[in-house]
N, C-alpha and C positions, 0 to 999 in steps of 0.2 A: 332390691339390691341397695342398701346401704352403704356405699360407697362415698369419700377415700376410705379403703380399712388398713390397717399397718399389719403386716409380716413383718416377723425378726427370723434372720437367718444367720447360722453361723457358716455353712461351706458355702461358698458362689459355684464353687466346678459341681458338688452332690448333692445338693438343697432339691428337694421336689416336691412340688406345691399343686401336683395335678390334686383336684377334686375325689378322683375316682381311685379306690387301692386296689391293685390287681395283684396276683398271683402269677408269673409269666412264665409261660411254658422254656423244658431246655430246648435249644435248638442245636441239633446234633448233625452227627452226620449222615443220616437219615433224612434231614429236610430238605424236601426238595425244591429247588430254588428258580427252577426254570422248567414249565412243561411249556410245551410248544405243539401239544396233540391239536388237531382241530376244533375239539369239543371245548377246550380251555380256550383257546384265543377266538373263539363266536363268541364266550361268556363274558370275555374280559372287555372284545368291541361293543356289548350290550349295556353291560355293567356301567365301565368308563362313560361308554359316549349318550348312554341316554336315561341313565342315576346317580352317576357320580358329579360329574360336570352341571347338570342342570340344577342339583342341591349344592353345591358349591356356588354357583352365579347367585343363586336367589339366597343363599342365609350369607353372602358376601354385600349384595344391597339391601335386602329388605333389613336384615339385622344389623350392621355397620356403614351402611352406607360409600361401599369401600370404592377408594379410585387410585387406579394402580399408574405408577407415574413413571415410563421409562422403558415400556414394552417392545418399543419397536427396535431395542437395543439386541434382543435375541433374536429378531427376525434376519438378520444376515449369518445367523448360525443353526439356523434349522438343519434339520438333520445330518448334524456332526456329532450329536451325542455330547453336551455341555454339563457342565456342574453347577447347581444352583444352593446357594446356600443362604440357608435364611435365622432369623431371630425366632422364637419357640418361648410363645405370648399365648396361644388361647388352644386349650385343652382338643376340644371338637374343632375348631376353625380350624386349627394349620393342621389337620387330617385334611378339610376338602377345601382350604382354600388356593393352597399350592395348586390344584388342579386349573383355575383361570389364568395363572402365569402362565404356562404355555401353551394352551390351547393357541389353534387346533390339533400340535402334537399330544402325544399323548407320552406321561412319562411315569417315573419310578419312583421310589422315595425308599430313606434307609430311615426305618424306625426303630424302637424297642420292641422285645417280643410280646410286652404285656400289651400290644396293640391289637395280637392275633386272639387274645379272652376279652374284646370287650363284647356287650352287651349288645347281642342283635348283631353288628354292624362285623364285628371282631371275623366272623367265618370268611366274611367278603373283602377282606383287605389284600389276601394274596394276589388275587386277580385285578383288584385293583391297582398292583404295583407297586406291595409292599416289601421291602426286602429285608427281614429281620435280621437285628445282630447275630454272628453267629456264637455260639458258646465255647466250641472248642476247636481245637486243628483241623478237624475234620471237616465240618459245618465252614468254620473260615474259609479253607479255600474253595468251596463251593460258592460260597459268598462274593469271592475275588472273580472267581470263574463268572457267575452272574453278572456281575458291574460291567468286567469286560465286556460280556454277549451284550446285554442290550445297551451301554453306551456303542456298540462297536454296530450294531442296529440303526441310529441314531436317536435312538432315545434321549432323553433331559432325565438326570439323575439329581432328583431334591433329597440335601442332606440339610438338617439342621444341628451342628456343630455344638452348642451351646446342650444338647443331650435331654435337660430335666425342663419343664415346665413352669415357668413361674408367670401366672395369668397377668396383663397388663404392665409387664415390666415394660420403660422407659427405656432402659439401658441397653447397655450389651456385654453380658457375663465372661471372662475370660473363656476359652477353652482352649484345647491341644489341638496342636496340628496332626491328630492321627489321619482324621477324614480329610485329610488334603495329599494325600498319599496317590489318589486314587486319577484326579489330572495329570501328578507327576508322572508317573507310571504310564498311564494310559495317554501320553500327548493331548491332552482335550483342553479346550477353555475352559474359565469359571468363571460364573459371574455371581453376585449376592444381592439381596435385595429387602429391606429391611418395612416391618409394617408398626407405623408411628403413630400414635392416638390422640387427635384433635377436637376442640371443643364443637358440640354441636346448638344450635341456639334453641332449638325445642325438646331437647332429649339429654338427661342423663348418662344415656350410654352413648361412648364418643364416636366418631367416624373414624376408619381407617384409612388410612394413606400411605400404600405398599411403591416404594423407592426402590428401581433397582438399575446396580452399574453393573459396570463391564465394556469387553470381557476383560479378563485375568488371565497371563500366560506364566506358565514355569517359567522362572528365567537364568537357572543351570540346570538343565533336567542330565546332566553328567554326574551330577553329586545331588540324587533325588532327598537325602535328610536334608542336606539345608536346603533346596529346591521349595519343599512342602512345607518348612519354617521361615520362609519366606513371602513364601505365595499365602500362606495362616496370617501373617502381620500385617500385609497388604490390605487383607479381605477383614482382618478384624479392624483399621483404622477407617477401613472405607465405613463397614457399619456403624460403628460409633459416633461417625461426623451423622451417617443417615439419621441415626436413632434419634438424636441432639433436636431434629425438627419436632419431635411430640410436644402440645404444647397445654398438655392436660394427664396428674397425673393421677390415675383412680387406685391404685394399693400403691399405700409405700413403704419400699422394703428397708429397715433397718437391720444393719450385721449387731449381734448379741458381743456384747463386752467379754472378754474371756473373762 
């Protein structure tokens, strides 16, 4: 890996630099967003707790060296069902590395659908807690309907706001506050947590060092639009101060001149 490389990007909100081009299935009102059969949830306790989490610790140290700074900040909010939201840096990683933030619960995450076609791994993501966007009214409120069930569960609901992928970004890309809709609405804390890339003294590829505050409360949840463009400003100033600790930068992105 030949690293710094430069990317030029002209949208920061639709720029996508993932590695892999997928085809992403529609998600309609057909998909189903919640089974709760027995047979699903033995698959999903097997899946999670003894494939997903154990390859998430180990390519979180053996590969980055990662040490996560601030954990004991959701341990007084175990199972209320919180909102974590994070930066959207490494293609594979923030698929399994969310899952060491809060263990030992076990939680969710709202992804792209093109996460449900990847290679190998793509069939096992529903059970792992994937909740894909949905595509139309239909599918959406199903969608809505899931967030509530398993935040209302106490699940941990990880969104990454920021949408597209751009491998070892520094920064923190603007985004909306759609996905902040969802504490408004639902009374639930939020908290973010940001993963910053530091020089290592034998390696090339850097260490990770995953920051994370909170909590974060709505604070007019009477008038939930500006409630969620509120609670969006908060969380996106707190990341930005996070992000500001990387202190190694391996791609640098440049915006293309109109």
């Amino acid at each position: 890996m030949n690293l710094p490389e430069v990317i030029y990007y002209t949208d920061e909100l639709n720029d996508e630099f993932s590695p892999m081009t997928l085809t992403p299935p529609v998600i309609d009102a057909s998909y189903r967003y919640t089974d709760d059969r027995r047979s699903k949830k033995a698959a999903r306790f097997f899946l999670y707790r003894f494939i997903a989490y154990p390859a998430a610790f180990l390519w979180s140290k053996c590969v980055f060296m990662r040490k996560i700074v601030g954990k004991e900040k959701l341990k007084a909010y175990r199972h209320t069902g919180y909102f974590l939201y994070g930066n959207h840096t490494q293609p594979t990683g923030d698929a399994l590395m969310q899952a060491c933030l809060t263990w030992p619960e076990t939680n969710y995450v709202i992804v792209h659908p093109n996460n449900l076609v990847v290679p190998v791994i793509g069939r096992f993501t529903p059970a792992l807690g994937a909740l894909p966007l949905p595509g139309d009214m239909g599918s959406y409120r199903n969608f809505k309907k899931a967030i509530a069930q398993r935040s209302g569960e106490g699940h941990p609901i990880v969104v990454y706001p920021e949408a597209h992928i751009w491998p070892y970004y520094t920064g923190i890309r603007p985004f909306p506050d759609t996905s902040f809709s969802y504490p408004v609405e639902l009374g639930k804390p939020s908290f973010c947590f940001v993963n910053t890339y530091r020089k290592r003294r034998f390696s090339k590829r850097p260490k990770i060092v995953t920051y994370i505050e909170g909590p974060f409360f709505p604070e007019d949840p009477e008038h939930p639009r500006a409630a969620r463009k509120a609670l969006r400003d908060r969380i996106y100033r707190t990341m930005t101060d996070l992000a500001s600790r990387s202190d190694v930068e391996m791609i640098k992105y440049i915006k293309k001149e109109p």
